[in-house]
C-alpha positions, 0 to 999 in steps of 0.5 A, spaced: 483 517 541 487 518 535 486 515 528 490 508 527 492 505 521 491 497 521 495 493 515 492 487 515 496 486 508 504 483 508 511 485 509 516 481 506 524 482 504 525 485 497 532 484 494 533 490 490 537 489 484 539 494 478 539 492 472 541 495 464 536 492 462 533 484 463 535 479 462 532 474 455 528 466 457 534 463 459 540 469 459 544 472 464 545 479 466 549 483 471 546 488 476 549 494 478 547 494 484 543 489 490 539 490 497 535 487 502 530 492 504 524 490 508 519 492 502 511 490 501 506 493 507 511 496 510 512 501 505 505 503 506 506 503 513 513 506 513 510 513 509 504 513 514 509 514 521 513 518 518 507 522 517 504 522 523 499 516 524 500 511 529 501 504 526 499 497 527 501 490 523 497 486 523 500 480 518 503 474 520 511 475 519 517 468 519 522 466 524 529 467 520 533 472 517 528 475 513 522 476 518 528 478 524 530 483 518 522 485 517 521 486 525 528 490 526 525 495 520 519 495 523 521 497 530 526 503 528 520 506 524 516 505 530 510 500 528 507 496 532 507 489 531 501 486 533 502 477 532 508 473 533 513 470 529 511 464 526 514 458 528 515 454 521 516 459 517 520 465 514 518 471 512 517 472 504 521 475 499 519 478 492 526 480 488 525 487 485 529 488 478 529 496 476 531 497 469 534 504 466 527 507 466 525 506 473 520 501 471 520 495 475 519 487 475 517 482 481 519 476 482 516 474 489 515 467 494 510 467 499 512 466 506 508 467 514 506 472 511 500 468 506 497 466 512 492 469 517 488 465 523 483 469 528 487 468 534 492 472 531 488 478 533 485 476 540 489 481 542 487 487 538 481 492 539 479 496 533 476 502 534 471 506 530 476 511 528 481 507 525 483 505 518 484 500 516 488 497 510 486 491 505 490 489 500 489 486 494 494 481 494 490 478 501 484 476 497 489 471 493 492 467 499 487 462 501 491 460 507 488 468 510 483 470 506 477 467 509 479 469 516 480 476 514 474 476 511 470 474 517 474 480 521 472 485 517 465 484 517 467 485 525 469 492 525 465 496 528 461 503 526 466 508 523 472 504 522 473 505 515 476 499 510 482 502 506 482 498 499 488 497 494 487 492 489 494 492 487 497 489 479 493 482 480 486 483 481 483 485 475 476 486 475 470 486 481 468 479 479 469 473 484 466 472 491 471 475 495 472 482 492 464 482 492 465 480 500 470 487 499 467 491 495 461 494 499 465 495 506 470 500 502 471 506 505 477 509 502 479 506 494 486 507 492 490 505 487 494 507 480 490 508 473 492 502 469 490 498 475 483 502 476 482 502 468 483 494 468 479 493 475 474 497 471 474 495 464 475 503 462 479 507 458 479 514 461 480 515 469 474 520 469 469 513 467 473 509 471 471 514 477 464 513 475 464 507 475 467 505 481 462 510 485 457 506 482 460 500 486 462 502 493 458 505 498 455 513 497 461 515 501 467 512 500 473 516 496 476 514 491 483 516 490 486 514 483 494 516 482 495 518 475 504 519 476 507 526 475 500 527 473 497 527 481 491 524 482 483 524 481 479 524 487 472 522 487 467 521 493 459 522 492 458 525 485 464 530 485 471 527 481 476 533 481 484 533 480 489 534 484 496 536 481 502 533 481 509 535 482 514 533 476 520 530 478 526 526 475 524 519 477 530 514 479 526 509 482 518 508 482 518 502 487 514 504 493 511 510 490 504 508 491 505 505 498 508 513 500 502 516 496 498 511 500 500 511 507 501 519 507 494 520 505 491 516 510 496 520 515 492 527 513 486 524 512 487 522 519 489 529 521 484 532 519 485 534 513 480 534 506 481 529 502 482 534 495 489 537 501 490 530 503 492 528 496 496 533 495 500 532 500 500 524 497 502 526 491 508 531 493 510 524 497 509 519 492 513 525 488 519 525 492 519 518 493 521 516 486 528 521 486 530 515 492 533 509 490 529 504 494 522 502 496 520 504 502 523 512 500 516 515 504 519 523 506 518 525 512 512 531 514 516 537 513 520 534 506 512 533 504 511 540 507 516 543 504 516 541 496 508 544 497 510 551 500 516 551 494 
């Protein structure tokens, strides 16, 4: 049976709004421009079909106007959606403020999606070839995080554990990522989060460190912007080039570097050519406005072979 990619994480609506510059504690600025666009998970996701893997969604979504605009893109990108609407709630909203120099800034409330219970996944069966992803910010929604940490003690033999920290764990400490740590199979994630999370100052010692960490086979895949990204699985780190590019927009570009590595990995391909492609995705991504930007396989296919 081929390859899945199961995203236990969230997907909200993100507000995206343009900005010259943000505004000073109690001020006031006018955006140049404003959207709703299905944003969190679902960019991971988005990147990964695009890409070829068949994907599930795992998460909790609202019933209101936002859940009805997260379940409407998940349906035209062709992920599954695997739990009902909940039935007291909506589906989160995180507005994105992007400034001249395509950093952006997050404001965010968490909705059905912060929550997660065992009967949520009666109806699911996983298979020992599958990946599964686990966000960060899971870990600090109380109302999820002990069901789903429950669940991944489940998985069966060979089903591998797909982890990125996202900005808000800092460090290994605390019992839930110490839960985490050790079911690892894939670590993804940029350079200032992998240098926070481990205390270090260069992304070769970050590497090591987190090979120390987590289990004698896991990958570690740590994105260095136009630079392109170090992998690391056993005791090898190499670099994998970048493609530089004018950047427009960076929201989403980890979530597009993400699911398309995933997408070769399932394809067969090695790591050091999976990362490859991710950086010419995550690449492509940031020339788009909007978060979830993920190119199709043939633009990926055709900004390698230019």
């Amino acid at each position: 049976m081929p390859a899945r990619l199961l995203y236990t994480g969230q997907v909200v609506v993100d507000l995206v709004m343009a900005l010259d510059q943000l505004p000073r504690s109690g001020g006031d600025v006018l955006a140049r421009s404003a959207a709703f666009e299905t944003g969190g998970g679902f960019n991971v996701m988005a990147a990964a079909c695009r890409n070829g893997l068949q994907t599930v969604y795992l998460g909790r979504h609202g019933k209101g106007r936002f859940g009805d605009l997260a379940r409407q893109a998940m349906a035209v990108e062709g992920i599954e959606v695997a739990t009902v609407a909940s039935a007291d709630q909506d589906t989160g909203l995180s507005v994105a403020l992007i400034e001249p120099s395509a950093e952006r800034s997050f404001i965010s409330y968490v909705g059905a999606e912060g929550g997660w219970s065992a009967s949520d996944l009666n109806s699911l069966v996983v298979h020992p070839n599958d990946f599964v992803f686990v966000s960060g910010y899971s870990l600090l929604h109380k109302n999820k995080v002990s069901t789903l940490l429950s669940w991944l003690d489940d998985l069966p033999s060979g089903a591998s554990v797909v982890f990125d920290p996202g900005p808000l764990v800092n460090s290994p400490e605390g019992e839930e990522m110490q839960a985490v740590l050790p079911l690892i199979g894939v670590w993804t994630s940029n350079c200032e989060e992998a240098l926070r999370f481990t205390g270090c100052e260069a992304i070769v010692d970050a590497l090591e460190q987190l090979a120390r960490w987590l289990n004698d086979n896991a990958l570690i895949v740590v994105r260095d912007g136009p630079n392109g990204c170090w992998i690391r699985q056993g005791s090898e780190a190499q670099h994998v080039r970048g493609f530089p590019v004018t950047a427009i927009d960076t929201n989403g570009a980890g979530d597009a570097h993400a699911g398309v590595l995933l997408a070769g990995l399932a394809a067969g391909l090695s790591p050091h050519e999976a990362a490859l492609r991710a950086n010419a995705a995550a690449a492509i991504a940031v020339t788009r406005w909007g978060p979830a930007t993920a190119p199709l396989a043939a633009e990926v296919d055709q900004l390698i072979n230019a």
